[in-house]
N, C-alpha and C positions, 0 to 999 in steps of 0.2 A: 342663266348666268350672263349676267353683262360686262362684257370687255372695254374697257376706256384704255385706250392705246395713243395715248397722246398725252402728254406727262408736262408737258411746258409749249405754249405757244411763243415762239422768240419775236416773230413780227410777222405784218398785217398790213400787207399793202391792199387796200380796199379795193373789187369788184377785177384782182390782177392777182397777187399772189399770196402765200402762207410759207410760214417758215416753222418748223416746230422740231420737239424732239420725241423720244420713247426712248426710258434705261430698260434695261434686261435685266430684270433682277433673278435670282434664284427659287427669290423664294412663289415666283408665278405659278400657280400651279401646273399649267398644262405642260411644265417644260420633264414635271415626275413622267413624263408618257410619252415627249416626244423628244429626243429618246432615251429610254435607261440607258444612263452610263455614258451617253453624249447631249446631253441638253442646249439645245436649239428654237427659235423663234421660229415654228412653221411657218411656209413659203406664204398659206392663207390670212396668215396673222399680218403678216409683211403689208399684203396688199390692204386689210382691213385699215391697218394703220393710216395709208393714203387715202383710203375712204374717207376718213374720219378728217382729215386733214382738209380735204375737197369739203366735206360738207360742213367745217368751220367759217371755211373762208364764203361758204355759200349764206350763210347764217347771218353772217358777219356784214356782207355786203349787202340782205334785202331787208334786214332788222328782225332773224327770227321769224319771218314771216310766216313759217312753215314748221308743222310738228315731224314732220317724218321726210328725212333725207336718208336714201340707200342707193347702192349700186345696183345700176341697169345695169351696166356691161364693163369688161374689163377687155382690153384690146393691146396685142404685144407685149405680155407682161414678161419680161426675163428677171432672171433671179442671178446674180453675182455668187456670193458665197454665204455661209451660216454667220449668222445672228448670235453669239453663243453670250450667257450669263455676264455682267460687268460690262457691256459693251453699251454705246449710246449711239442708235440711230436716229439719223439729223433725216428729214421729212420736207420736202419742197413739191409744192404743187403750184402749177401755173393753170391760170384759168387762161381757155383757147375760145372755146364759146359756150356761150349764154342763148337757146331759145327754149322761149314757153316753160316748160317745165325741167329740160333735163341740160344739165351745165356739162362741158365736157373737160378736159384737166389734162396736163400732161404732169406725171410723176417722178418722183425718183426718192431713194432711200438710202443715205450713203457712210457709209464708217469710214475714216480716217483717208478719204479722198476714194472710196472704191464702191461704187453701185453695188446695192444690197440687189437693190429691186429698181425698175422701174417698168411706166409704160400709161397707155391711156385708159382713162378711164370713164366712163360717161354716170353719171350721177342724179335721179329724179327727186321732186319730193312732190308732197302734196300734205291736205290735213285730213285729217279721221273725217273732221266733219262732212268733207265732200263726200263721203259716202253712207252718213249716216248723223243728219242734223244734231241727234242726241247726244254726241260726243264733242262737241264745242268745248265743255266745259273739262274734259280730257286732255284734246286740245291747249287747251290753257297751262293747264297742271305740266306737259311735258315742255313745252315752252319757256315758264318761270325754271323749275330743275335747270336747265340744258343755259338759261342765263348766266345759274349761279356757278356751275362748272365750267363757264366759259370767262365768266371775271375770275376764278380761279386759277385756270390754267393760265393766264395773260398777267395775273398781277405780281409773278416773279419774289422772289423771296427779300428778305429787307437785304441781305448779304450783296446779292446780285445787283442791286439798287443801286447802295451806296459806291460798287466798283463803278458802274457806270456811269456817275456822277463826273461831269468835268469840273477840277478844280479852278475853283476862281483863281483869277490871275493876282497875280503880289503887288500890285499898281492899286488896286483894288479892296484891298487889306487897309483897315484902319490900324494905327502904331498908339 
């Protein structure tokens, strides 16, 4: 099963920061288990989410370069309070540093002004093919995918659009 926990990217300051969201919806399945009768966004999910967020903005700044970005390491991660169904956590990752392979990030995850989660996290990637030439073409395939869910998550719905639309001024208006 694959989790996409990343529901809207709001903004995209290239090779600097990411701004995004995740709703909590009910009807996610892992929430029937964690827990009956209290359903909550496990602590693990929390942080995936920032993974996900980091290797956006990783993507985003070297062109896809890379089929497979995951978490090396997680560092200070503190948890605030439960994530529970109907709620929207807002996802902000700063990139700290950039060498060779592994990008480092500082996080946070915040409802209604109050740290869900935050903390650092260090992020690698690589492609299949460095370990095994015959997968270029693999390669390729999770590359194009991870494109069209990334113009997806960024192109915002028509509704959002037109609110953010600044209206032309009335100087400007033909009579």
């Amino acid at each position: 099963m694959r989790f996409v926990l990343i529901d809207r990217i709001l903004d995209v300051q290239p090779g600097r920061s990411l701004h995004a969201i995740k709703n909590l919806s009910l009807a996610e399945e892992y929430l029937a288990d964690h827990f009956p009768g209290f359903p909550v966004m496990p602590g693990v999910l929390m942080l995936e989410a920032l993974t996900q967020a980091g290797a956006w903005l990783i993507r985003d700044m070297e062109d896809f370069a890379h089929s497979i970005i995951v978490l090396k390491q997680a560092k200070t991660i503190k948890y605030g309070s439960f994530v529970e169904p109907g709620r929207q956590l807002e996802l902000k990752v700063d990139l700290v540093s950039d060498v060779g392979q592994n990008a480092t990030f500082k996080g946070v995850g915040v409802i209604d002004g109050q740290e869900m989660v935050k903390g650092r996290i260090i992020l690698t990637r690589y492609n299949l093919r460095e370990k095994n030439p015959l997968l270029h073409n693999t390669d390729a395939q999770i590359v194009a995918g991870l494109r069209d869910l990334y113009a997806t998550l960024r192109k915002g719905s028509v509704g959002a659009r037109a609110i953010a639309r600044t209206p032309e001024p009335a100087a400007a208006k033909l009579v």
